[in-house]
N, C-alpha and C positions, 0 to 999 in steps of 0.2 A: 472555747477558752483561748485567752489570745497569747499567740507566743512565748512573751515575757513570762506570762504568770505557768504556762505548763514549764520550763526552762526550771523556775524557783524552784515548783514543785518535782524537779527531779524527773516528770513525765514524759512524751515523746513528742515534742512538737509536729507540729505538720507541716514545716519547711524544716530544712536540714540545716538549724540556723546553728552549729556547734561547727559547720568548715565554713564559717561567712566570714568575712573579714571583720575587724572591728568596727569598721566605720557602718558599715553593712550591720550589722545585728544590732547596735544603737538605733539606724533610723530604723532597724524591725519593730526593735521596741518600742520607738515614738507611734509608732503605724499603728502596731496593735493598741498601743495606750488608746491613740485617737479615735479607733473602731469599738474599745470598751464605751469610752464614753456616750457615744452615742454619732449616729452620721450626721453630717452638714449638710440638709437638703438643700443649701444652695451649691454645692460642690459636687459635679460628676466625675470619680475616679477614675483613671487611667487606667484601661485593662493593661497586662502585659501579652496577653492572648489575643486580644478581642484589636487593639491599636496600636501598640507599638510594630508587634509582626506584620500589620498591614503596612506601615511607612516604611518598615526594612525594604518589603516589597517592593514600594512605588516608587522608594529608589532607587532601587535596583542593588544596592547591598549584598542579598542573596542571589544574585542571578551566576547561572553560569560564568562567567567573565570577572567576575568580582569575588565577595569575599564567600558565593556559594560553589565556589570551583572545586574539584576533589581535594584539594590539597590547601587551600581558602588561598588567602595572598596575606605580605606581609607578617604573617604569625595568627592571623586572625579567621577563623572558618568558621562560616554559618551554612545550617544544611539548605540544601538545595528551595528557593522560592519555596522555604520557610516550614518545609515540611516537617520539621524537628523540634517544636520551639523549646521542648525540655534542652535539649544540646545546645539551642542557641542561649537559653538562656546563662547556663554554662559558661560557656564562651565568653559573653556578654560582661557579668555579673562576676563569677569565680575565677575564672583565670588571670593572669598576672597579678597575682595579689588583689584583685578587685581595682585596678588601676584606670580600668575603662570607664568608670562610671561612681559619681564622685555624691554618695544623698545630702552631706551639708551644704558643698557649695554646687548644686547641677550643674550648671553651666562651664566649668575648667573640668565637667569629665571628659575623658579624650574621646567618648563614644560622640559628641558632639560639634568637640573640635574641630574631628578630622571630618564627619560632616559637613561641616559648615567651612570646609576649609581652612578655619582658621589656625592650622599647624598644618605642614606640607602633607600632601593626601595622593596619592600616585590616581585615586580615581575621580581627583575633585572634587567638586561641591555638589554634595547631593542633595541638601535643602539651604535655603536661607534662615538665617535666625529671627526673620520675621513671620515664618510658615507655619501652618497648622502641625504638621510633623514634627516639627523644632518643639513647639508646646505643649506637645504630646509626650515624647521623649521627656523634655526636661522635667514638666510633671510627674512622668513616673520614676525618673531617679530621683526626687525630690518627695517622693511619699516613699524613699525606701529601696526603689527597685527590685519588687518581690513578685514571683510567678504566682497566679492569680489557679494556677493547673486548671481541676476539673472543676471549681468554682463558678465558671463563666460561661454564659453558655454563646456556644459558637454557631457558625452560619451553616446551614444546611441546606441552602440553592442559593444561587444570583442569579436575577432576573432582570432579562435587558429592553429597555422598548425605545422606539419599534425590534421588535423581535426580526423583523426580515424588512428589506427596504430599496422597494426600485422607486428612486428618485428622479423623475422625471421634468420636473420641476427645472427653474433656472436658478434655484436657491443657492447661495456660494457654499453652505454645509450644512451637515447634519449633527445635533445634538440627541448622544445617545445618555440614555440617564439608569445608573446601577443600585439599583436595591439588594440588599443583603436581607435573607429571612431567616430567621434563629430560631435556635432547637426551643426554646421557648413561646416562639410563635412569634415574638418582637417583628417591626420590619424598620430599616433604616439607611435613608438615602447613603449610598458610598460611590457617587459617580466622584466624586473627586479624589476617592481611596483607592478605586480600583485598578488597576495594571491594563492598558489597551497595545495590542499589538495587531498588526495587521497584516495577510499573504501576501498583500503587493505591494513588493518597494516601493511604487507611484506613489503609496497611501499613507500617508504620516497622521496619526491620530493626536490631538493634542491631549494633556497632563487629565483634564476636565471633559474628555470624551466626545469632544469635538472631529468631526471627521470633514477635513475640506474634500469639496468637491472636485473631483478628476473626470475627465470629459470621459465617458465611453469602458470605463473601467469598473470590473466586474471582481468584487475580493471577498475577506472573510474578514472580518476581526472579532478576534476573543478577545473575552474579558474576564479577567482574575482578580478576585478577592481574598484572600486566605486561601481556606482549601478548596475555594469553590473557583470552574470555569465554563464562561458562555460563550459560544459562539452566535455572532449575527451576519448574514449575508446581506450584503449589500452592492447593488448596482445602481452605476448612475447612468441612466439613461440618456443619450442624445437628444434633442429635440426634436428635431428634422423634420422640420414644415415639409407638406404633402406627403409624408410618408402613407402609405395604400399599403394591405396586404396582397400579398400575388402569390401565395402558395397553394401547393397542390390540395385535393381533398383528405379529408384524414381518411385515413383504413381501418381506424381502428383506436384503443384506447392510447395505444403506446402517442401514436404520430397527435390526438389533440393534447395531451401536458408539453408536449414537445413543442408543438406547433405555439399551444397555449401562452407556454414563456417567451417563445421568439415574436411573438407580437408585444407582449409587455416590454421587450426592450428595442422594441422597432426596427429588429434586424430582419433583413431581405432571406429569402430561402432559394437555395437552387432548385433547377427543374429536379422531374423526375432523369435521370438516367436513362440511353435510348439500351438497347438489346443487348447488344454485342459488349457493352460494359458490364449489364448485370450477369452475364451469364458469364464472363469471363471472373467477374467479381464472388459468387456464391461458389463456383468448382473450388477457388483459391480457397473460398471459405471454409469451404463443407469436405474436400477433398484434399485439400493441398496440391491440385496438381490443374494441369491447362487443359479446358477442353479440345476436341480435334476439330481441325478445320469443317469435317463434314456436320459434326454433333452443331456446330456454329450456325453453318449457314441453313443447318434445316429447323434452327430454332431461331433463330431473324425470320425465315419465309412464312415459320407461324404465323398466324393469323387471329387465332384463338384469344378470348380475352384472360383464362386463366392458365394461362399458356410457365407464368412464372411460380405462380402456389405447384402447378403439377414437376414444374422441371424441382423445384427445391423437395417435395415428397420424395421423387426419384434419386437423389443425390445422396440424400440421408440414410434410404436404403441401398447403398454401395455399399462395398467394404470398407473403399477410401474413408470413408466417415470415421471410422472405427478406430483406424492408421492412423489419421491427424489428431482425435481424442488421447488417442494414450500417446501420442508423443507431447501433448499438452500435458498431461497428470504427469506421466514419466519425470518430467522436470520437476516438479512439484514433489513428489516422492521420492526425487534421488532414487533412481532405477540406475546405478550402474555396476559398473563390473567390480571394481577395487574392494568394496566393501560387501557387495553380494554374491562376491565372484563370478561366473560367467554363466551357472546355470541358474543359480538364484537371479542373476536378472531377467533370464530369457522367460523363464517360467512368471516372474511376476508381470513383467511387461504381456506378456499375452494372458495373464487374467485381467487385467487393465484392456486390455484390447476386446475382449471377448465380454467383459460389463458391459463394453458401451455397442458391441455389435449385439447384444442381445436386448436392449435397450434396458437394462439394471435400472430401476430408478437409486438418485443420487443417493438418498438419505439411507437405502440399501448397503450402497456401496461404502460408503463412511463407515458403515456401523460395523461392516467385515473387517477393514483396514484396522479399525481400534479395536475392535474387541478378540483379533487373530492372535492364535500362538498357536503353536505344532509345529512340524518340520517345515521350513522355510523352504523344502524343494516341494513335498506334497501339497503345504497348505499356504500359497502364495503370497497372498494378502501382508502374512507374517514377517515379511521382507522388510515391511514400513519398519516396525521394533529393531530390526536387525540394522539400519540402516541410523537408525538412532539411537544408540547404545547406550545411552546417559540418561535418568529422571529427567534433567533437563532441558535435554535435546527432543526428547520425544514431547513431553509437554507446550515447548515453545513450536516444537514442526506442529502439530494438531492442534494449537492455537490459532497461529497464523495462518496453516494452510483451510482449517476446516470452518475457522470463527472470525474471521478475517481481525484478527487480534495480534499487533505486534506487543510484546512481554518482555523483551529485553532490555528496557530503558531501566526497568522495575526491578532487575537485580542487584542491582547496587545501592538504588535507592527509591522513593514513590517516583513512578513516570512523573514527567514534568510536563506532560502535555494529555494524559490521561485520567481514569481515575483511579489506577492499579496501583496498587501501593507493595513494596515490597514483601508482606508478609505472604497479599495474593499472591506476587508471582511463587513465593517459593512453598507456600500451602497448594498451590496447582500442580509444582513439580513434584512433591510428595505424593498427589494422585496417583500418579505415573511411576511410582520406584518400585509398586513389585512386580517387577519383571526380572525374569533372569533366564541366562540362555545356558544352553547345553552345546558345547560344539564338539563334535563328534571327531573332527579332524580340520585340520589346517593345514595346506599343504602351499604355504605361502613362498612366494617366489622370490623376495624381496625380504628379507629378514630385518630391514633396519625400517621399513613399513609398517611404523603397526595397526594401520587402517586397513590392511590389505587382509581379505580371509577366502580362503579355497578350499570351499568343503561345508557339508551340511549342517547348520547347526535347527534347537530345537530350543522357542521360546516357550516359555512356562512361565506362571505365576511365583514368586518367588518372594519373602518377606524378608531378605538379610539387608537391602539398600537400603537406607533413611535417607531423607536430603535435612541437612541441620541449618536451619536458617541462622543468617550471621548477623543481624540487627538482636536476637535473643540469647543466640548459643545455644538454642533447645534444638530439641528435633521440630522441624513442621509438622503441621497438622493436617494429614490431607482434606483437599476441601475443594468442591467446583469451582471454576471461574464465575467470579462475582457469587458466589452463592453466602450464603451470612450464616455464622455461626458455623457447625461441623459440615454443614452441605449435602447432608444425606451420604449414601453409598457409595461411593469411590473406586469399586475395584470396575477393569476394563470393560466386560459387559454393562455394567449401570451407567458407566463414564459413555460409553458411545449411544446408550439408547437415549440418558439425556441431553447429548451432543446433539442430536439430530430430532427430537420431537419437535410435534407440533407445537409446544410451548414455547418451546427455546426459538423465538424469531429470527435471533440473530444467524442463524444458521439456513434461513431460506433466504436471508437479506443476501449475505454473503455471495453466494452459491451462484441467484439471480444476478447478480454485479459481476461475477466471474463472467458468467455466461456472456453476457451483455456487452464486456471489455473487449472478448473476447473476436465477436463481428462489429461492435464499431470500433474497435481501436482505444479506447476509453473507457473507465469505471465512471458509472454514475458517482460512484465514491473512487476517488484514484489517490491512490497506489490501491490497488481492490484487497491488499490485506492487510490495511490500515483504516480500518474501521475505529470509531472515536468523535466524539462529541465536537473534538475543535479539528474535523476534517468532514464538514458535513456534505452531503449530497449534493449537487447538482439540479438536480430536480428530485427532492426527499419526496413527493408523492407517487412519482412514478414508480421511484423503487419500491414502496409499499406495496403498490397496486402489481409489479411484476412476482415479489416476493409472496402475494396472498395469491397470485394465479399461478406459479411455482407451484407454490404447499397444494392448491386446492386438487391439485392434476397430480399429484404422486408424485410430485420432483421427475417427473416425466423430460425429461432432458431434450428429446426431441419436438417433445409442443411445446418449450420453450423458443427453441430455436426458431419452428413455423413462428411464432409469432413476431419475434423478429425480422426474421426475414421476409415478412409478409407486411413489413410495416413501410409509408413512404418514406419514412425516416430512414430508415436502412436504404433503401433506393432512391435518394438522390447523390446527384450527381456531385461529381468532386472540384468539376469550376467554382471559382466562386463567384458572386454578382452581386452587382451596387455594393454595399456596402458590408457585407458579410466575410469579406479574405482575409479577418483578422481573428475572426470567431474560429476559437479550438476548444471550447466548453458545451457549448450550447446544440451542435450538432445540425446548422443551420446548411452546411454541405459537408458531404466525406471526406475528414483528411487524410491525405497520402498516407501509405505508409511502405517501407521497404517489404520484400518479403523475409520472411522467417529463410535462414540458409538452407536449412533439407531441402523447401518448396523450390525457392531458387534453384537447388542443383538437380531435384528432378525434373524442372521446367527445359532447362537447359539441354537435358539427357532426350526430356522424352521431344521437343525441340527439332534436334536433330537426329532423333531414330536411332540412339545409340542406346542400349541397355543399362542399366547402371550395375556395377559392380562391388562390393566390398571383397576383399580376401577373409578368408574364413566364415563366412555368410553365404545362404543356398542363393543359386539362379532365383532369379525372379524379387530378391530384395529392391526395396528401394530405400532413398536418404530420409526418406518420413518413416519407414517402418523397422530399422535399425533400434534394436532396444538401449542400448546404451546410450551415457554422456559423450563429451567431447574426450578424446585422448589426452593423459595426462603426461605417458610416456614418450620421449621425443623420438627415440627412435622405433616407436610402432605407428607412427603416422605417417595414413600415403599422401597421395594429391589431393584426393575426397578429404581426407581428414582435417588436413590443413585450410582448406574451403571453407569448409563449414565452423572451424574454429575463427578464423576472418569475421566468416559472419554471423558471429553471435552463440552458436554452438555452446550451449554451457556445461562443463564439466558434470554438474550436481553434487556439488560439496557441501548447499548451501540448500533451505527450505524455502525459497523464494524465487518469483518469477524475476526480479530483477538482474538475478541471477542472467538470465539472455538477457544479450544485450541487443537494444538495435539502434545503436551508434550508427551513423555514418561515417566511413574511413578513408584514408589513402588506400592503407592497403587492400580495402575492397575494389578500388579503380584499379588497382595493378594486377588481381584475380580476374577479374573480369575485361581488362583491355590484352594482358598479357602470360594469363597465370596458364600454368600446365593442363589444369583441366579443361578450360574454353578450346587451347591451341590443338587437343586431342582429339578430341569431339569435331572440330573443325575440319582435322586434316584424316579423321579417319574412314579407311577405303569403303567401308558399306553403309554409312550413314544416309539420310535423307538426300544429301547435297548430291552422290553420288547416283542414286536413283533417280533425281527428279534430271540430271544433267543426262542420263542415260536414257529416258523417254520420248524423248521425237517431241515432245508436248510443246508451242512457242514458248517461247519468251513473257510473254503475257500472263500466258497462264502461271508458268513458274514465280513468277513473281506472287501474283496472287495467292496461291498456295504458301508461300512464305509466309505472306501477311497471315494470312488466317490464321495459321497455324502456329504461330507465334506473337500474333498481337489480337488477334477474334475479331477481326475486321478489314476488309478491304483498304488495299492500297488506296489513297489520296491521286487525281490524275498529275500530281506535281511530281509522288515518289514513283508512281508506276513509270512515266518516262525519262527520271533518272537512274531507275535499275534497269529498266530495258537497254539505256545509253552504255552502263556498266557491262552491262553481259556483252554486251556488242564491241567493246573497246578492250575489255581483260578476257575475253573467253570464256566457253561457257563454265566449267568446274573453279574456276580464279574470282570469276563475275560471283557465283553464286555463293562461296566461301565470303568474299566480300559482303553482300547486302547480310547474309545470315551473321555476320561479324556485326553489322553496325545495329541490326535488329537486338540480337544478346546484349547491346550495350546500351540499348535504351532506354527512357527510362519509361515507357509503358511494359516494357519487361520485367525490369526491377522494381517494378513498385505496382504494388494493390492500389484501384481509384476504384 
């Protein structure tokens, strides 16, 4: 029934055409008159759903910066890249009297004006008035300006081709072209609709999907329709007449997708790496700490061809393994003292330590951490709950840490770069709200802290929390991530089993990508807990293929690692050649990296034969296996403390590895040329310096023993006879303090190759 006549009839129309404006309910009623009569098949109407919110879009209208900013500009606010349209239409259509949009005369409404510039516009001209956008618009204030709602049916993929694209070619660009497919099944060209942006500033895509060609440049560009977004990678290839392959053989599945794509873009690959690199490179890995000169040289004189599968088997079964695992999760879980206080840390950090020395598989280990409650001193796990106190905190930590899913853009509104939409985020927090704790005592030292708790507490299932989502007013619905409709079973047991099954992929994708960051320095997918459609893979088959030999092996954590570390890809070398020094994606040689602080300081310690110390910590601690964050309190930090907060030490205030930082500093030059703990270590009476000075051994050798011992390699015949020169000119305890000074401030010290 159209408008006017249910209006007569006293009945409820189906726009809210009783607060329209005058001008507005007039052209309602022409509208409807004109749909009674019958349609104009030579006239296609103007969706308000379907076109006008696409040219908001593509001019940017609704973007962050404009008039989709939290607070819009000007007086005027549309939701965020159009996620709202009822609001926007609102805004649009209802507000200031209906002054924005004019259905007698379209063209003097201000919605076009200020468009098109022609009345002062703080963000310019977004179309011209000879544009399809302009016709679009004016069309539909001119039949009315009425929301079209659930009437219309909208797009449910955009599909881009070429889907993926190394351009090799000397073409000057690529034409990429955007179909919309609708809940209907319709499909319709929208490359001129759609919204192009791209990772690389180099990369400017043009209005019509045009992407000029950039020499040597490797990006992403999404592409947005409505609600829908694709991402397409794209490389443009160099040419480079006689380019030849010269890389090693593959070992395996990992090294041919690897190797696979560095031929499609004709980049060079480093050698293998000779001995004394790998072996100095997997202890850093697997151990966090240096090997010894002797472990070095008698694993150089090997001979053996699987002399590096056995040394990586042996490594794994250390303890050190174990030490460096849980000071990796540690971070991840917020293991510290303020909020666990100091036995709830110590106890959770060694069940953390003690998974991965007994080799726990992962998806084991997950499903303790979520589905834990009991006393936070007996039943460890329960620390994670305790550490995130909030529906939301917990929700968003087991998100991101376990699903590689950041959720936080989603609280305020639909992510703008995902497909999470606010009601997910806070229907997943709802998962998570019955929980509640018992604390048995608090014996907090700091009273004006209120994160700070000392003393046992006891989580348990608890139904008083609700999370009330703020787009409804209602209470949330608990409901799985991504799962449609109620989502099945919600409480923590069901939450953690379907967190981790074999169903759920995204959870071996994840896991495998940590792992993987982990020894090369990089996520196949990076930031590795920003998983999401317009942050695609790297190499997306490799990760499949890691993630389905993950799952198939029991999330078996250490035949992940072997396979890594057994790969040529992990074992080449960090020079770069020909043409490869500018490659940090592809993996075509190791890039540098600093070390993580603890490793540094125990390098440093074990170095020069000094023990490492903490106050209140037993003998025999080291800076990798301290359960705690960084110090928060200023005056409970010693020298160690300060060191490691220099270099990157992260508190754990925060559910993300980003959290450590590995900045490079001044003030890390000033620890390391002048800081108290180098100058200690240096000058103190029983260390290395003093033993090797006390030996009768030459000069020769001492030097030697340095090197090894500190870099896993022999001196060079250039350095050996300028520290032999040195010893001989400063003395022998002066000489050797020196070369071990310049050694600690190297950068084959400081840095993993």
């Amino acid at each position: 029934m159209p408008a006017w006549i249910a209006l007569l009839l006293n009945e409820a129309p189906v726009k809210p055409f009783r607060t329209l404006p005058p001008l507005l309910l007039l052209a309602s009623f022409l509208q409807d008159a004109a749909v009674a009569a019958g349609p104009d098949p030579g006239r296609v109407p103007v969706s308000f759903r379907r076109d006008v919110m696409a040219v908001l879009s593509k001019a940017g209208c609704n973007a962050g910066p404009c008039h989709g900013n939290a607070n819009g500009k000007g007086g005027f606010k549309l939701s965020l890249r159009g996620e709202d349209p009822e609001l926007d239409f609102t805004a649009m259509v209802l507000e200031l009297g209906g002054r924005r949009v004019q259905p007698l005369e379209p063209e003097s409404s201000l919605l076009l004006l200020k468009a098109t510039a022609a009345v002062p516009h703080e963000g310019g001209a977004r179309f011209a008035k000879d544009s399809d956008g302009y016709r679009r618009v004016r069309d539909w204030i001119g039949a009315g300006a009425v929301d079209d709602g659930p009437s219309v049916a909208l797009p449910t993929r955009l599909e881009i081709r070429p889907s993926e694209i190394f351009a090799d070619s000397d073409e000057p660009h690529i034409d990429l072209r955007a179909t919309a497919v609708f809940a209907d099944g319709t499909r319709r060209d929208v490359t001129s609709e759609a919204v192009y942006e791209s990772s690389d500033p180099r990369v400017t895509v043009t209005a019509d999907g045009r992407v000029p060609r950039v020499e040597g440049v490797e990006t992403v560009v999404l592409a947005r329709h409505l609600g829908s977004q694709t991402p397409v990678r794209i490389a443009f290839v160099p040419q480079r007449p006689g380019y030849a392959w010269k890389g090693p053989k593959p070992a395996g599945e990992i090294d041919r997708r690897i190797f696979g794509k560095l031929r499609r873009l004709r980049l060079d690959v480093s050698p293998v790496c000779g001995d004394e690199v790998f072996l100095r490179r997997v202890h850093l890995d697997l151990l966090g700490s240096l090997p010894s000169a002797r472990e070095a040289r008698e694993f150089v004189a090997d001979r053996t061809r699987d002399k590096r599968a056995r040394k990586v088997d042996e490594l794994l079964d250390r303890p050190g393994f174990a030490d460096l695992m849980a000071l990796r999760w540690s971070d991840l879980l917020r293991v510290e003292e303020r909020t666990l206080d100091r036995k709830g840390m110590v106890v959770f950090h060694r069940w953390i330590r003690e998974s991965f020395r007994t080799n726990k598989p992962l998806d084991v280990f997950v499903r303790e951490i979520v589905s834990a409650r009991g006393s936070t001193y007996e039943n460890p796990p329960a620390n994670f709950h305790r550490a995130a106190r909030t529906p939301v905190e917990r929700s968003v930590a087991a998100a991101q840490v376990f699903l590689g899913t950041r959720l936080t853009c989603a609280q305020c509104h639909n992510h703008p770069f995902d497909r999470w939409t606010q009601d997910d985020y806070h229907d997943w927090a709802a998962a998570f709200a019955p929980v509640g704790y018992k604390v048995l005592r608090n014996d907090r030292r700091d009273e004006n802290d209120a994160h700070e708790f000392d003393g046992e507490q006891v989580v348990h299932t608890a139904s008083q929390d609700k999370v009330t989502n703020p787009r409804t007013g209602r209470p949330s619905v608990p409901r799985r991530l991504g799962a449609g409709g109620a989502g099945g079973p919600t409480d923590l047991d069901s939450l953690a089993r379907w967190m981790t099954s074999a169903d759920n992929r995204t959870f071996a994708r994840v896991q495998a990508n940590r792992i993987w960051s982990q020894f090369m320095g990089r996520g196949l997918v990076d930031p590795v807990d920003d998983f999401r459609a317009t942050n695609p893979a790297t190499h997306p088959e490799l990760l499949e293929w890691l993630a389905d030999d993950f799952a198939g092996h029991g999330f078996d954590v250490r035949h992940l690692v072997r396979r890594i570390l057994g790969s040529k890809t992990y074992q080449l070398d960090s020079t770069p050649v020909g043409n490869n020094g500018m490659d940090v994606l592809n993996h075509s040689h190791v890039v540098l990296r600093r070390l993580a602080g603890e490793v540094l300081l125990d390098a440093q310690h074990d170095f020069l034969g000094v023990p490492f110390t903490a106050a209140g910590w037993p003998e025999g601690v080291r800076a990798v296996t301290l359960p705690g964050g960084a110090q928060i309190r200023e005056h409970r930090k010693s020298d160690a403390d300060r060191f490691l907060e220099v270099f990157g030490k992260p508190p754990r205030v925060l559910t993300c590895e980003c959290e450590r930082s590995e900045a490079v500093t001044l003030g890390q030059t000033l620890q390391l040329i002048s800081g108290p703990v180098v100058n200690r270590l240096l000058a103190a009476p029983g260390n290395r310096l003093a033993g090797l000075a006390a030996s009768g051994r030459p000069p020769r050798e001492l030097v030697d023993e340095l090197y090894w011992t500190a870099l896993t390699r022999a001196p060079s015949a250039l350095e050996l006879a300028e520290c032999e020169s040195r010893l001989t000119r400063s003395g022998l305890r002066e000489g050797l303090e020196d070369i071990a000074w310049s050694l600690l401030n190297s950068k084959e010290f400081v840095l993993r190759r």
